[in-house]
C-alpha positions, -999 to +999 in steps of 0.1 A: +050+757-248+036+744-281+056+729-307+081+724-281+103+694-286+128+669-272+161+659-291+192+635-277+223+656-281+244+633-268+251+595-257+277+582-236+286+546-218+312+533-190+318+496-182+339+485-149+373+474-164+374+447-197+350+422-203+353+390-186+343+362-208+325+329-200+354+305-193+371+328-164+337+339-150+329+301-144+360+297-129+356+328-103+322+315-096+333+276-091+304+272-114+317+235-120+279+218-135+282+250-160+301+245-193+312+278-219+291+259-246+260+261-219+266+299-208+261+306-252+237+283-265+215+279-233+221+317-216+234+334-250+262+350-235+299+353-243+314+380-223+299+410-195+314+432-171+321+429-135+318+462-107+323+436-080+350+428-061+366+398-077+394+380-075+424+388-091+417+389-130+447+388-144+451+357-127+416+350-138+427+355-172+455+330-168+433+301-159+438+306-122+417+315-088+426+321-052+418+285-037+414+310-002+391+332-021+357+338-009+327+357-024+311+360+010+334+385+022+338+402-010+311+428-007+303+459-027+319+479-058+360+480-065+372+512-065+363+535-094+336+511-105+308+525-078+271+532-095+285+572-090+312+568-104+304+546-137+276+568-143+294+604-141+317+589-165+289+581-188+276+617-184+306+629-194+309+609-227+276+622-234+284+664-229+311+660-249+290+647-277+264+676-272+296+700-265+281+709-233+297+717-202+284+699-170+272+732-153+248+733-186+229+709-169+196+717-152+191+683-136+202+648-134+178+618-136+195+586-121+177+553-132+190+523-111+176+497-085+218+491-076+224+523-060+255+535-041+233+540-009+198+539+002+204+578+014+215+597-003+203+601-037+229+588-069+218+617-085+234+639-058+265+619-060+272+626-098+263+663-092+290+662-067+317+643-094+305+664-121+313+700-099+277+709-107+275+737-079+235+737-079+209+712-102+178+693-093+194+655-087+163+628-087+167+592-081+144+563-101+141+530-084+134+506-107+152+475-125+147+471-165+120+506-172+137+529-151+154+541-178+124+547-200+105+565-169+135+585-163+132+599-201+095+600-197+098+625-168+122+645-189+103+649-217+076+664-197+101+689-181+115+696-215+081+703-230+064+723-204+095+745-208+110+740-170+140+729-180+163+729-215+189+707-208+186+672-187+208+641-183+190+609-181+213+581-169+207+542-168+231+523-150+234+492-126+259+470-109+237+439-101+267+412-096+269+433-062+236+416-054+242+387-071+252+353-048+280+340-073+296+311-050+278+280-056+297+265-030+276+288-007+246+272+013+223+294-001+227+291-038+204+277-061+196+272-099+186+310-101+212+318-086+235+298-111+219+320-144+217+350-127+259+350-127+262+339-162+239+364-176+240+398-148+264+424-163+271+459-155+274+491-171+262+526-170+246+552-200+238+585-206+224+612-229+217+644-228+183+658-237+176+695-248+146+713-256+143+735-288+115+761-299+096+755-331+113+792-344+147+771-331+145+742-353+140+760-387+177+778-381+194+751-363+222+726-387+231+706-360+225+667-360+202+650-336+175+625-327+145+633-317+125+617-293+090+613-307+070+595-277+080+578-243+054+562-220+057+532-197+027+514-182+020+485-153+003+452-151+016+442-122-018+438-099-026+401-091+003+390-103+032+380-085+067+390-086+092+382-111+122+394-095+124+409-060+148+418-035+136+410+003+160+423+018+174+466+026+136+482+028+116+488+056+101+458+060+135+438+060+162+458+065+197+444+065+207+430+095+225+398+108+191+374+104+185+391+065+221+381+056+220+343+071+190+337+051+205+351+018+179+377+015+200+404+008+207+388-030+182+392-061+157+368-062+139+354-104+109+331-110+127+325-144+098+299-149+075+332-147+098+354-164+101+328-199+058+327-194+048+360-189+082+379-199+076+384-241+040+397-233+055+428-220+076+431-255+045+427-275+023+451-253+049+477-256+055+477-295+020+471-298+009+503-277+040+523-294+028+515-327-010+527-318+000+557-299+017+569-332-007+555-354+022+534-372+028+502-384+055+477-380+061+486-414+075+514-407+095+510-376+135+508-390+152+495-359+140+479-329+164+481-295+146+454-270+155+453-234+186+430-234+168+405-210+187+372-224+196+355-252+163+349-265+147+383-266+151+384-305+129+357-308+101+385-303+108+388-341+091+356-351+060+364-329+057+400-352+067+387-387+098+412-380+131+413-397+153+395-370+179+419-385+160+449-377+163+438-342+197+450-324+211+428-297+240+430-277+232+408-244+261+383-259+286+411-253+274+427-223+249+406-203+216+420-189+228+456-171+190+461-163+186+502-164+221+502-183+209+483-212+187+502-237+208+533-237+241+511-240+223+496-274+215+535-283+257+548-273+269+515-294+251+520-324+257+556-325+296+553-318+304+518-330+280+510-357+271+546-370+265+538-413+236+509-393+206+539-396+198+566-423+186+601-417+151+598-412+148+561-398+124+549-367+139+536-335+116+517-312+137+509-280+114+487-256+117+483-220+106+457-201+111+444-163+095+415-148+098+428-109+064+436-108+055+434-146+064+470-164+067+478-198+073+508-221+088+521-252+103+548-267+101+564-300+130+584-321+135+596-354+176+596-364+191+621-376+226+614-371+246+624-340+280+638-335+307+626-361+333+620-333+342+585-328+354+559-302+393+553-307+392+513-309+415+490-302+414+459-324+378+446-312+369+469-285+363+503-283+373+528-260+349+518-233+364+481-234+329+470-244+334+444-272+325+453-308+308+427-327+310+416-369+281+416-374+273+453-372+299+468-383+293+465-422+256+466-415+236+497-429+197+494-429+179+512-458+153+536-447+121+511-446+086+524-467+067+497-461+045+482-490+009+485-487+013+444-485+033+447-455+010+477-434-024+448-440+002+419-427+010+441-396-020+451-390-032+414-393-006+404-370-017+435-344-050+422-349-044+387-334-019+398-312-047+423-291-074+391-290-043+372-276-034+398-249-072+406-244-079+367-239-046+365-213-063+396-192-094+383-191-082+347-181-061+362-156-094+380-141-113+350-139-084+331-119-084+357-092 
């Protein structure tokens, strides 16, 4: 199938109910050592959203808890906020963008490590909310890159001609794994950052394939996905975040739940050392798969890890206003969170990107140390817009100032700029060569 490519027709998102902001999450939590001015200046966080069952929010949102209430017997999703359910919703958003109908799909890609069950697939769960009589339905386990592998896979469906249409969905509802009492026996410091910055949320879009004869006829606005791989350097290293509890070797039981292993477990001390190498390996690899430069990259969407993830821009010499971030609003939503960034800035924010302009979105995910990126060019997407309501749109998600009014020129880098990239790419690969060869001689 040559000169077969891969546009996004369509982007969609669905968050559990409104966002909850800092002050009545501390509360529900008993989070009493934790301050608002900590959860934003230390976390970067202002508001996420919450699948689990809580307690009562409206009272939440008067200042008051339950005194009886108890997170230990609170288990799983509310209602209409299951990993299915967010997602289908997303997927929906997404066809009606593309104006598609669901049975137009030829298979569903599901990107989570929160899944409704362990058996059976998510996928097969949309299929069945969607009324899709027959499609392929594939689940991707994986936190922070599962979205990025899912698109990968697509891609290679979409180019080899299989299929034509596919929806790739990202979504997680990690406060279901989350331990947020700290009055519990079991709860520690990780445990304490994990509920200020864990939010959930689902995304979608919806991928087709068109023929090189296609493209010359066709009018119709779309992005076009250039290049998607994710790599590993996990081997030697140890875990980052982990779950020990619900596979084969623990599975939940009695003993698993008494020694909290059913909740997710960070070495954030890890995470803050070897975290922002995955960033740079991924633009770094995006860049020379493509034989760009920084230069020319327009927009970069990072994995919404924390607060901090921005700072990647000092590291490159990047515009920290190129950089789009909206873990403040949302949280961390793991698989959710790049194609959240890509549904927001296309709904929400869409004068931000000019016809023409590179978008890097970078994955990374510190389970077992994964990284990836993928490359678009933007041409513009539907014209049909969220209906908001003062500052939040439709989904609930909170729209921020900052973007709104923004609008980023279509970069042609200077041939100043491409030597001071390539400079900085320079250093940057003896620094990441120097890490991988100290690592070796540790071992």
């Amino acid at each position: 199938m040559e000169g077969r490519r891969v546009f996004v027709k369509g982007v969609g998102r669905c968050f559990p109910g409104r966002a909850i902001p800092n002050h009545e999450m501390l509360l529900a939590c008993r989070l009493q050592d934790a301050t608002v001015e900590w959860c934003e200046k230390k976390i970067g966080i202002k508001y996420r959203h919450c699948a689990r069952i809580t307690p009562d929010l409206d009272e939440l949102k008067e200042g008051r808890v339950d005194p009886d209430w108890d997170w230990e017997t609170a288990w799983g999703t509310r209602e209409g906020c299951h990993n299915s359910q967010l997602s289908a919703q997303a997927v929906q958003k997404a066809l009606e963008m593309a104006e598609l109908k669901a049975t137009d799909l030829q298979m569903i890609i599901h990107c989570s490590c929160t899944p409704d069950y362990p058996l059976p697939s998510t996928a097969t769960l949309i299929q069945e909310i969607l009324e899709i009589p027959e499609c392929n339905a594939v689940d991707i386990r994986a936190a922070c890159s599962g979205s990025t592998q899912g698109l990968q896979i697509a891609c290679m469906y979409i180019k080899s001609g299989f299929y034509d249409r596919i929806a790739v969905i990202g979504c997680d509802v990690g406060t279901a794994f989350g331990l947020l009492d700290s009055n519990c026996s079991h709860f520690t410091s990780a445990d304490k950052v994990n509920a200020c910055l864990i939010g959930d949320g689902a995304a979608a879009v919806v991928l087709c394939g068109e023929d090189k004869q296609d493209q010359n006829t066709s009018n119709s606005k779309h992005m076009e996905v250039l290049d998607v791989f994710v790599s590993s350097i996990g081997p030697g290293k140890e875990m980052g975040m982990w779950m020990p509890a619900g596979g084969s070797r623990n599975p939940c039981c009695k003993q698993t739940v008494e020694k909290g292993l059913y909740r997710f477990n960070q070495d954030y001390k890890s995470i803050l050392q070897h975290g922002p190498e995955l960033y740079l390996r991924a633009v770094n690899d995006c860049l020379k798969r493509n034989k760009l430069s920084l230069a020319d990259i327009d927009l970069f969407i990072p994995h919404q890890a924390n607060g901090r993830v921005a700072d990647i821009a000092d590291t490159l010499g990047f515009p920290k206003e190129r950089i789009f971030m909206n873990f403040e609003r949302v949280g961390n939503t793991a698989n959710g969170s790049l194609l959240i960034c890509l549904d927001e800035i296309v709904r929400d924010y869409p004068r931000m990107l000019q016809p023409g302009a590179l978008v890097m979105m970078v994955a990374a995910e510190s389970s077992k140390w994964l990284y990836g990126a993928t490359l678009l060019r933007y041409d513009g997407l539907s014209e049909k817009k969220d209906q908001r309501n003062g500052d939040e749109s439709s989904s609930g998600h909170i729209v921020s100032d900052k973007y709104k009014q923004t609008s980023l020129a279509k970069k042609k880098g200077t041939t100043s700029e491409r030597v001071y990239y390539f400079l900085k790419l320079f250093f940057l690969d003896l620094i990441l060569l120097f890490r991988r060869y100290w690592m070796l001689l540790r071992r």
